[in-house]
N, C-alpha and C positions, 0 to 999 in steps of 0.2 A: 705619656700620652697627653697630649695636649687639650684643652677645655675650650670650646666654643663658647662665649658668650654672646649672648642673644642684643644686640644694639637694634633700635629701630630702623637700620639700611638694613640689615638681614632678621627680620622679624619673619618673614614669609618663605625663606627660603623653603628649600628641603635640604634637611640634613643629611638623614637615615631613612625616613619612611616612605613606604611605596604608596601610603594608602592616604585620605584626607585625615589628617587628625580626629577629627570629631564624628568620623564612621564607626560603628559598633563592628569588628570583625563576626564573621559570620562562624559560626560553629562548625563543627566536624559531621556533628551531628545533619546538620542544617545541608550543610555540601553532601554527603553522602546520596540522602532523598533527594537534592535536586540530580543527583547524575542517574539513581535510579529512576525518578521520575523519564528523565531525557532517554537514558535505554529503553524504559517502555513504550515510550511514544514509536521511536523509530522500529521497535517490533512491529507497533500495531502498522507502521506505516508500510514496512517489508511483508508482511504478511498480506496487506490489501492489495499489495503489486504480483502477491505470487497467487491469492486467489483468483486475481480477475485477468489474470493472462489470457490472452485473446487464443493461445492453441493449447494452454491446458481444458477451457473451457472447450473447446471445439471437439477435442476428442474424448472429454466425459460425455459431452451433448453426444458425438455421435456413437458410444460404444453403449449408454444410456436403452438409445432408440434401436440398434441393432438389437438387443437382447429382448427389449419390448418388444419391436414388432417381427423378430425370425427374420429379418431381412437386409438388405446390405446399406446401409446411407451413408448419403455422402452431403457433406456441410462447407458452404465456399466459407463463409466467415461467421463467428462467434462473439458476442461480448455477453460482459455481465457486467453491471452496475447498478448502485444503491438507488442511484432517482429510477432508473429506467425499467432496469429485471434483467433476466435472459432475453437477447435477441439474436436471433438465427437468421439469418440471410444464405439464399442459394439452395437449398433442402430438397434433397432427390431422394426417394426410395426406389431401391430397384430389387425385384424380385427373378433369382437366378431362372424358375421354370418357366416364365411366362413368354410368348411368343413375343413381347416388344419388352427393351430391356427393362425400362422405369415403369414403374405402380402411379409413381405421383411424384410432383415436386410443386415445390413452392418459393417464391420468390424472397419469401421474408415472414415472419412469423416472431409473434416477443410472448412472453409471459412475465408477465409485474403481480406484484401482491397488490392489491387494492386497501 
């Protein structure tokens, strides 16, 4: 095996090392928490995409209000979001005995926490 000698033309090279010489390699320890750190994040971010689905919300909103009010509703669009709240747009109740089909609707309606 042959021995490199270090001359001032190859003072800088890279021999062997992937890394900057004078970087502290990081622990096993240290990589572990950052990848669990990184899977948590993307739960929390998968999870906010599956909460605020525009028709999972639409049909808890509208199966919500069918049981509340005994009556049949129908919802054109739904969202949820942390600035905004529930907003409902489109909201018809319709009541099966009544001589006209709809009870009431509404163009748009939100609920936010104050």
């Amino acid at each position: 095996m042959s021995r490199v000698m270090l001359n001032p033309q190859r003072l800088f090279d890279r021999l062997w090392q992937s890394r900057h010489p004078l970087r502290r390699r990081r622990s096993r320890w240290r990589q572990a928490a950052n990848w669990l750190l990184l899977l948590v994040l993307l739960g929390i971010i998968g999870g906010y995409n599956y909460l605020t689905d525009s028709e999972r919300v639409r049909a808890m909103a509208r199966d919500y209000l069918s049981n509340l009010l005994g009556a049949q509703v129908h919802i054109g669009s739904a969202s949820l979001s942390l600035t905004e709240g529930l907003r409902l747009d489109r909201v018809s109740v319709m009541v099966p005995g009544l001589r006209r089909s709809w009870w009431c609707s509404a163009r748009g309606c939100g609920c936010r926490k104050i």
